[in-house]
N, C-alpha and C positions, 0 to 999 in steps of 0.2 A: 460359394466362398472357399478358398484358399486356406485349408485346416493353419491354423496358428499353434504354437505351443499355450495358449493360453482361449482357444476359442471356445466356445460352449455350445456354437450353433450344432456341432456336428456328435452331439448327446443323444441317444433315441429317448423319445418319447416317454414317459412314465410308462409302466408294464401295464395293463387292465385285466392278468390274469393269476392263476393262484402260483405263487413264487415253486411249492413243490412243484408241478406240472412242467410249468417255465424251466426248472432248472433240472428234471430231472437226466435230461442226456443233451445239456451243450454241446457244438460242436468242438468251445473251446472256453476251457475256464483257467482263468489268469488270477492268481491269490498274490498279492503285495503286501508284503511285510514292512512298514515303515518303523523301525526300531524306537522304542522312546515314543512315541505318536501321542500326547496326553489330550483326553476328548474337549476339556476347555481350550484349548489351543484352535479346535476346528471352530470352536464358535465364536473367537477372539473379530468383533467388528472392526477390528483395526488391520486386520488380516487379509491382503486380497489374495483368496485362495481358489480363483475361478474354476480348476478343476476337481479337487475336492470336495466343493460346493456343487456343482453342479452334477454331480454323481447322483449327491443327496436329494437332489431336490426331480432325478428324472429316476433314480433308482429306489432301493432301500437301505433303512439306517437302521442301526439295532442301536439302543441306550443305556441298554443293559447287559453286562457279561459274566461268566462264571469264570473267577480264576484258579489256578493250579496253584500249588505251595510245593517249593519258593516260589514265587513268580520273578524270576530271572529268564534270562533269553533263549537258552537254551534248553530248559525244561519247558518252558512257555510253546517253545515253536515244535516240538514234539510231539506236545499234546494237541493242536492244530491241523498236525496231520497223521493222526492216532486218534484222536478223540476221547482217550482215557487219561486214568490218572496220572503222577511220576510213579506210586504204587504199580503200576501194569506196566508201562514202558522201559523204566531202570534209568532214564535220566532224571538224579534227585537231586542237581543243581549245575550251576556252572562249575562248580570245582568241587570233590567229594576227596573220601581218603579211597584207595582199594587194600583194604585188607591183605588181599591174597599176595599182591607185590610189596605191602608196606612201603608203598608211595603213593602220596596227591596223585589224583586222576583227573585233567584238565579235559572236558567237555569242549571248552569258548575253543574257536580256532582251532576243529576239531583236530585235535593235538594226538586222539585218543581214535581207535576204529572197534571198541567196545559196540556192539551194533544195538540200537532199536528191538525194544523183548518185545514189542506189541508190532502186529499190517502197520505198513501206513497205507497213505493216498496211493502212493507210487506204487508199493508192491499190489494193491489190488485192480491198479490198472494193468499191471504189466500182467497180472495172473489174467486178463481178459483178452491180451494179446493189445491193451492199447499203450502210447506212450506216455511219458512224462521228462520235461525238461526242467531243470531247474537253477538256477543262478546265483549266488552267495545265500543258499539255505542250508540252516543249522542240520547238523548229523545226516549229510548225504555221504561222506569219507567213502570211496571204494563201494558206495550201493551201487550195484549192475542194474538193477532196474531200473535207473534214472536213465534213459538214452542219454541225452545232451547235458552233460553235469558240470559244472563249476562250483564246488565247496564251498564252506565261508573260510576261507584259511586267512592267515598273517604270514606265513612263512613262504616265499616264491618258491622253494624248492618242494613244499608241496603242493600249490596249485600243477608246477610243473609234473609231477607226479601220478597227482589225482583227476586231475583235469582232463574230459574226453579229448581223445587225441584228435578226431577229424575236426571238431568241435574248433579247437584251440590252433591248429594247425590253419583252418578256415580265418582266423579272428586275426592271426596273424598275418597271414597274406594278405590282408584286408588292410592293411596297414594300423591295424589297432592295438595299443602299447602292452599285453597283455605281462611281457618280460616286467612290467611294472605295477600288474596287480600285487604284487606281494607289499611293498613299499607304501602303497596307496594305502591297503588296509590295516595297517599296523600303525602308522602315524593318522593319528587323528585330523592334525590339521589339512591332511591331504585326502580327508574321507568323501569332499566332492569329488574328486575324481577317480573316486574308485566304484561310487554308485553311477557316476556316470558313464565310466566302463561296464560296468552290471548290466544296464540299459542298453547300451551298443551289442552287448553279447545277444541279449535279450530279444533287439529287436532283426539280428541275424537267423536265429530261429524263427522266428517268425515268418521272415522272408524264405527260407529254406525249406526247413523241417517242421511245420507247425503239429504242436503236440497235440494230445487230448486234455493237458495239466500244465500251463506252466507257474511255476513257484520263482519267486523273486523276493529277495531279502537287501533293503536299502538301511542305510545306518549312520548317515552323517549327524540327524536329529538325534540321535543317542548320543554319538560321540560328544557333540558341543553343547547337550544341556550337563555334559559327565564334567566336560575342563572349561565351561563359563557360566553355568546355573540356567536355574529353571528357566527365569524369565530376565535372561540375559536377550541382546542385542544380535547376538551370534547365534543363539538355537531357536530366535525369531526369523530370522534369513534361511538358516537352514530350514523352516517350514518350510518356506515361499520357494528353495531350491529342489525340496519334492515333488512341490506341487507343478512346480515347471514340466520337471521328469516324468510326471505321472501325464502330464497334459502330451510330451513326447510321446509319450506310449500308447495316448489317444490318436493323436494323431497318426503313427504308425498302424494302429488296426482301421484307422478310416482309409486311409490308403491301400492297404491289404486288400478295401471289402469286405471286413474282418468286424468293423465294430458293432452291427448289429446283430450279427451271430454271436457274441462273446459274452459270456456272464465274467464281472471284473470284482473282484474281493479285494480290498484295500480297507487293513486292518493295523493296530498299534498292539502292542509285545506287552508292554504295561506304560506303566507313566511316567510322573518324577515327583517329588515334593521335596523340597527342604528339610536339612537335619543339622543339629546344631551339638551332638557328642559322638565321639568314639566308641568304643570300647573295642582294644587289640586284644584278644581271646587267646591268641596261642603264648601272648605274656602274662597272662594269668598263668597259664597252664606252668611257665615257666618258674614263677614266683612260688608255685605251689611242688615244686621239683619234680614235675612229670615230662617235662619238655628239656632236654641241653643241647647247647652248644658248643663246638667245638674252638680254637681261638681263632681261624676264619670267620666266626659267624654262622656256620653251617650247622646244620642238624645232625650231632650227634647220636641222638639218642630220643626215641618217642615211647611212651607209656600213654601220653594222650594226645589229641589231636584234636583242633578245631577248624573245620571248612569254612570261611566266613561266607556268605553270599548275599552281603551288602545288607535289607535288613532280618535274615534270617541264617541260620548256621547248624553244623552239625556237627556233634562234640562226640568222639571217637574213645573209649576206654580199651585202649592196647595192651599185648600182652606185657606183662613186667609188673600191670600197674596193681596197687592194694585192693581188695575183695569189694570195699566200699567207696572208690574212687568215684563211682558215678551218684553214688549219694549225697557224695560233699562238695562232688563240683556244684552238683545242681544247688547244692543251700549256697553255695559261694556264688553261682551267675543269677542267683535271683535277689542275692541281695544289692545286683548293682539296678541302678538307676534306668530304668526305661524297657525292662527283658523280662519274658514272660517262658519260662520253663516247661516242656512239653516231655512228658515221659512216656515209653511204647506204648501203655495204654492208652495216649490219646493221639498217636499216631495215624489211624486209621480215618480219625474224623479229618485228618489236613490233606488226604490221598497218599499217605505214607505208607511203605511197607516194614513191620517187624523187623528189628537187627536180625541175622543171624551170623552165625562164626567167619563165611564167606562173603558177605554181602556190601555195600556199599552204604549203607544207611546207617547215621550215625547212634549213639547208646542215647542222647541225649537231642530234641531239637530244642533252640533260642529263636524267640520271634522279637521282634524288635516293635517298640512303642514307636508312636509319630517324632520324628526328630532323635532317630537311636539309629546308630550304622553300624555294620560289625566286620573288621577284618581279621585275617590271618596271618598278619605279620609276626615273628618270632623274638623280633627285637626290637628296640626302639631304631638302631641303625637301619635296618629293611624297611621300616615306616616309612624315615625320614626321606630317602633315596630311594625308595618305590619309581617306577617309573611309571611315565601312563602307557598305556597298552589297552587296546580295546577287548571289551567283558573280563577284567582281569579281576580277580578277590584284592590283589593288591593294585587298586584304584589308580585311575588318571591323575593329572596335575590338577592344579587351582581350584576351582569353586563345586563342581558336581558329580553325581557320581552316579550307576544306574544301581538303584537297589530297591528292596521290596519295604515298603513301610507297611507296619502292620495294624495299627494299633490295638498293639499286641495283647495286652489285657482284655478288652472290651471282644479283639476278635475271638482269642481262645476260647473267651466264655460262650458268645453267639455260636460258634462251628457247632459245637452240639443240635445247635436247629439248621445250621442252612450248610451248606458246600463252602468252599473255603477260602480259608487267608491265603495271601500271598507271602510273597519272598524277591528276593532280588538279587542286582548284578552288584558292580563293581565301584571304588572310590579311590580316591586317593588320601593316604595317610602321612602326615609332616609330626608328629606329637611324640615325644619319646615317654610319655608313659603309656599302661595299660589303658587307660581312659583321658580320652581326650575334648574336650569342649573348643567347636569349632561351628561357623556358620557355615554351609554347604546345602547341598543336596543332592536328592538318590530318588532313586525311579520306584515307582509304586503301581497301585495296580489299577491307575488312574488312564490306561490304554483305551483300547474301544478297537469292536469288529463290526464293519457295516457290510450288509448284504443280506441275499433273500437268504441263504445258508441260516445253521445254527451259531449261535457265538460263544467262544471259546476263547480265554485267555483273562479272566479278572473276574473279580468276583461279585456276588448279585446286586444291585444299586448303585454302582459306579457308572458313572456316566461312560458312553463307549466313545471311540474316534473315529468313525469313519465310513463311509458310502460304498454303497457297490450298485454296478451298472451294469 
């Protein structure tokens, strides 16, 4: 049979032996990041998701995952290929303060080349003398041990940049629009074709240079459950546009030769749920005169600071500010509606590390209830006129957004017994107060990792999303 993008005949077998054993030296193991991936989504009868399914049904599924806090994408995906905390690694969300600059420090699109404090995957390959390729995955920026690297950027002048030169130079000649990955990734509506770029890169490796690792990070199922909701029309199509791609990718290693040699991990970051309030955190801060502006609108002046990370945050007490500032924000964010106050001693139950003078961790963390988002807009103007931009604190348009839901009381109290709450990404904010009641929603830690591997990325009894072959 003539591999199809959608065939199943060409799946091996169920495995009949012990998945350690099986996997302990593939010749080639391929991890898929399908951003946003929510595990009821895989089970949706209404879904024909032939290659997805059919992983599950010739491979393994896990149903259960441990998540990181925040659980947003780019601490998510660190911990994936580290396999510790944000405590060990130093990514403590999509957007943090840095101290030492006294500027936001943007993670998403890695904006930032603060490196990874913990091995990953990569560096312990390459310390073995083996390779690793990777294709729009979080916090690769300028790693030399990735042979064949393409970043997750937004910006073309730093794909142009960062991007292996034979690599990119090869993509190019090939006549593949690469002068256009920058464009593709930063507008959402044009996120198919930039994972569909990802794939073409992906499976030029393949045909070339096959690694020992390749990492791959798709995101258009993020982007459209961010700017048309959970279970919109839109982030139902972009399943079935994965699932497409994922079945390309099968079909590319049956062609290879390749796909019954390959162990295939195709895994979700976290999930989504519905959230129906605001709360703009750095307008508090404002109200309470530790935040100004200038008459641009700009930040004049910080004494505190809040990182939003969709439903989890990190509340910063800078110099300038009064001896008891972190006292009374905390009695001021717990009196709002749906936020659950986390002070350093109970840091360490979330995989937190202790503030200290130099560090990125904020004086205060906020977990957010089911149906509670929290951004870091400074004004009600910046809400209003936020733009979307993918994993941004300052949220997409219209209806969704990727963030961690916690439910934050119920979780802070449980952490004590088990491993932990989540966190999240990004939303869009329209409301010109501090707190704003609105229908939407934000990504949680309703993800899933299928495969013989361990799973990593959400926390214990969440249903997981996804199969590995």
């Amino acid at each position: 049979m003539e591999p199809g993008y959608y065939t199943q005949a060409i799946l091996p077998a169920p495995f009949n032996v012990c998945y350690k054993s099986a996997m302990s030296a593939p010749p080639l193991l391929v991890m898929l990041s399908i951003d946003g991936l929510r595990a009821d989504l895989v089970d949706d009868p209404t879904l024909e998701l032939p290659a997805l399914r059919g992983l599950i049904a010739r491979g393994a599924r896990a149903h259960r995952m441990v998540a990181v806090f925040p659980t947003v994408t780019w601490p998510c995906h660190t911990s994936i290929v580290t396999g510790v905390s944000p405590a060990r690694h130093g990514v403590l969300g999509n957007l943090v303060f840095d101290r030492a600059s006294g500027r936001p420090l943007e993670h998403y699109g890695d904006r930032t080349s603060a490196p990874v404090q913990a091995p990953t995957l990569w560096d312990r390959l390459h310390a073995r003398g083996e390779c690793t390729a990777s294709v729009c995955w979080p916090k690769t920026r300028g790693v030399a041990a990735v042979a064949d690297n393409i970043p997750e950027f937004y910006e073309q002048e730093l794909f142009e940049e960062y991007a292996s030169r034979p690599l990119w130079t090869e993509l190019a000649r090939n006549g593949l629009p690469v002068h256009r990955y920058g464009p593709w990734s930063k507008h959402h509506p044009l996120g198919p074709m930039q994972d569909w770029l990802t794939l073409e890169a992906a499976r030029h490796v393949l045909a070339v240079r096959p690694p020992r690792l390749l990492l791959l990070h798709f995101l258009t199922l993020d982007s459209f459950q961010h700017d048309h909701g959970v279970d919109s029309a839109e982030a139902r199509w972009a399943l079935l546009h994965m699932d497409a791609l994922l079945g390309r990718l099968l079909d590319t290693l049956a062609g290879l030769g390749r796909l019954e040699t390959t162990t295939l991990m195709v895994f979700g970051d976290h999930g989504f749920v519905n959230i129906e309030r605001t709360h703009h955190l750095n307008q508090l801060l404002r109200e309470k005169g530790l935040l100004e502006l200038d008459g641009r609108g700009e930040i004049a002046q910080r004494r505190a600071w809040a990182a939003g990370n969709g439903g989890a945050a990190h509340v910063y007490v800078l110099d300038g500010a009064p001896r008891t500032t972190a006292e009374r924000l905390a009695e001021r964010f717990r009196a709002l509606p749906g936020v659950e106050v986390l002070g350093p001693e109970r840091f360490a139950e979330v995989g937190l590390p202790a503030p200290t003078p130099g560090s990125m961790q904020g004086d205060l963390v906020l977990a957010a209830d089911d149906g509670v988002f929290f951004t870091g807009h400074p004004s009600p103007e910046a809400a209003a006129g936020s733009r979307p931009s993918r994993c941004s604190t300052w949220p997409p348009p219209r209806r969704s957004c990727s963030t961690w839901t916690c439910r934050a009381r119920r979780a802070a109290r449980s952490s004590r017994r088990s491993t932990r709450r989540p966190g999240s990404g990004p939303r869009r904010a329209s409301g010109a107060d501090s707190t704003e009641l609105r229908r939407t929603a934000h990504a949680s830690p309703r993800g899933g990792l299928a495969s013989g591997g361990r799973p990593r990325g959400s926390r214990p009894g969440r249903r997981a999303a996804t199969a590995a072959g």
